[in-house]
N, C-alpha and C positions, 0 to 999 in steps of 0.2 A: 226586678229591682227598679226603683222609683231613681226618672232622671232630674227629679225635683227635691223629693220630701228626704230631709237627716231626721236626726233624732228628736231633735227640737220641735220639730214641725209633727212628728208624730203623737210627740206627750198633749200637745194643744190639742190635735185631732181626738186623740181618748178623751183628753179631758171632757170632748163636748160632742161624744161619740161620732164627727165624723170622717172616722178613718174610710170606711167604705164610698163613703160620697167623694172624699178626696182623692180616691184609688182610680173612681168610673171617672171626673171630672179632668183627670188625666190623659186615662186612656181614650176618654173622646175626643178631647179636646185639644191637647200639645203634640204638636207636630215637628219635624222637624225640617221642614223645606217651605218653600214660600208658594202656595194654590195661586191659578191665575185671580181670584176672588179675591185673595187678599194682598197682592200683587196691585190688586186696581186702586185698593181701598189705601194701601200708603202710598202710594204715588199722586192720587188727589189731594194729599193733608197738605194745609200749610205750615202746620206745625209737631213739634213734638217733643216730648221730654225724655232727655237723657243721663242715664245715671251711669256716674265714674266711679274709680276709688281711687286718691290718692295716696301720695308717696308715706301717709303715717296709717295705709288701711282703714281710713274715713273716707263715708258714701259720702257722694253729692247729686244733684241733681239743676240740670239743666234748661232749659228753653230756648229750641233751636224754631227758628221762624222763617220762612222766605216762599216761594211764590206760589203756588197752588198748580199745580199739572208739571211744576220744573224745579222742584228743590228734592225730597227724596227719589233716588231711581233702585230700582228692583233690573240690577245685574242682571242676575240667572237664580233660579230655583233656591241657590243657600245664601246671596249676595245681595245685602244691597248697597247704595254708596249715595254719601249727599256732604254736600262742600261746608266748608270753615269760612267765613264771612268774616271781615275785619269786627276787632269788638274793640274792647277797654286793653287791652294789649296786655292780659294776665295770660293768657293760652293755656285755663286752667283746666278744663276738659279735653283738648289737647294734648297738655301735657302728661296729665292723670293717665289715657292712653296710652300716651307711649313707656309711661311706666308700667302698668298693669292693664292688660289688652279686655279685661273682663270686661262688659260693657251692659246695660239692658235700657231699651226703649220703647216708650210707652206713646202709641200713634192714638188718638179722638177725634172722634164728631160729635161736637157738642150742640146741632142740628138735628142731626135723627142718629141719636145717640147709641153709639156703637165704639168700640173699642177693639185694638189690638196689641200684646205685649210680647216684645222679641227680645231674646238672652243671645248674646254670640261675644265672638271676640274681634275686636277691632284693629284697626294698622293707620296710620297717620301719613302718608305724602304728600309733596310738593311736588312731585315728577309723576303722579295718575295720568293716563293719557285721556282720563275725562276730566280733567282740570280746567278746560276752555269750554265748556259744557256748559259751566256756570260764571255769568259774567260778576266779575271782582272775586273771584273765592284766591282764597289765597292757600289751601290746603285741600284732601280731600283725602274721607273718612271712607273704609269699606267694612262692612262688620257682614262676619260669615256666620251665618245664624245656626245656633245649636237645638235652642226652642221658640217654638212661635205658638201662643194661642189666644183666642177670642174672649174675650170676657164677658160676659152679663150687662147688659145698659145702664142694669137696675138703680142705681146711685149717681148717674149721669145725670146734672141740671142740665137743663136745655137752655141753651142761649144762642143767640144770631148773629153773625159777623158783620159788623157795620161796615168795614173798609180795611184796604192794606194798609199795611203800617208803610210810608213813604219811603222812608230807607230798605228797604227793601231790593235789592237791583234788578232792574228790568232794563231790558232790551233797550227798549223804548224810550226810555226816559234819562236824563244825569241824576244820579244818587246825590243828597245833599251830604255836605258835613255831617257828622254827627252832633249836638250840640254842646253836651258835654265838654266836648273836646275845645269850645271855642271857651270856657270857663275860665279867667285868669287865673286863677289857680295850678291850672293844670299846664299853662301856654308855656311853660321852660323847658316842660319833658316831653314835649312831642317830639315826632322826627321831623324830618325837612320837610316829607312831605307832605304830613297833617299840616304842619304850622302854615304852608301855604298855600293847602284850603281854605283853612281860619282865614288868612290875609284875604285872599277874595270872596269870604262870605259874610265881610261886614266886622270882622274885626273879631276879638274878646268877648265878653262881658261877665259883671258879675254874678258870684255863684247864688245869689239870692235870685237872681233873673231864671236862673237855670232852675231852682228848686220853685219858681213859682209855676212850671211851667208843669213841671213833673206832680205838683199838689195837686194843680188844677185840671191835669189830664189834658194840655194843648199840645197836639201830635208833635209842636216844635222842641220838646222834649225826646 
């Protein structure tokens, strides 16, 4: 029995005769633990997309970003775990989780273009004892993977990483504001402690400042 394919998936296969390719593509390929190989392969990404399902059974998908060799970690063979970063304060993949623990993530190099896409279920804490693991995470995700397999480059643009996105946290460095957040618009609903970042990072400003920034691609967006 297929731990992928219903029904749905099999009419499309007839329809374009490839049930048998999708049967061997399986069996080669989806696994269900995590290989030292591909262990190495998402702990070096800096990034990755994650798909939820919310509280009305609507997917979404996400774009989680942070440091390269220190934002995903590979637990143990079915585990792996990587933090919640302060965002727009919706905790909408967060929350999506803690409603429905389904979860799938999709790791690239769009470098030397390679792939890998993982199914498991997920758990949401603030009390992980790898919580300090990651400086500013304010949560921390562990999904126990059910499938894991490799996909094909073949559709992979290639493209080269110019630089970290500064917010970003590192060790090293003070993380800025976020900009947005300094938006008067937005300056009523913060909490205390945004508001007095904003105060020491030069104030407000307008939201046409904020959206020229984000037009024009100036990382101060």
């Amino acid at each position: 029995m297929s731990r992928l394919y219903g029904e749905q998936h099999r009419a499309r296969q007839d329809q374009f005769d490839s049930r048998k390719m999708a049967d061997r593509v399986e069996e080669l390929a989806v696994v269900t633990d995590i290989s030292e190989e591909a262990a190495a392969f998402i702990e070096q990404r800096d990034m990755f997309f994650l798909s939820t399902v919310d509280h009305q059974g609507r997917p979404t998908v996400s774009y989680k970003g942070g440091e390269a060799g220190a934002f995903v970690r590979v637990v143990d063979e079915h585990t792996l775990a990587f933090p919640s970063f302060d965002g727009n304060g919706m905790y909408f993949s967060m929350g999506n989780i803690d409603g429905h623990a389904e979860v799938g993530m999709l790791f690239i190099d769009f470098e030397k273009p390679h792939r890998i896409r993982v199914q498991g279920k997920a758990s949401v804490s603030a009390d992980d004892p790898l919580l300090s693991s990651w400086k500013e995470a304010e949560l921390v995700v562990r999904v126990t993977v059910s499938e894991l397999w490799q996909n094909c480059p073949r559709y992979i643009h290639r493209y080269q990483k110019v630089k970290d996105s500064h917010y970003v946290p590192k060790a090293d460095c003070e993380t800025p504001v976020a900009a947005w957040k300094r938006v008067e618009e937005v300056n009523d609903v913060l909490n205390d402690k945004d508001r007095k970042q904003v105060e020491d990072s030069g104030g407000t400003m307008p939201i046409e400042e904020w959206m020229s920034y984000v037009q024009s691609g100036d990382e101060k967006a």
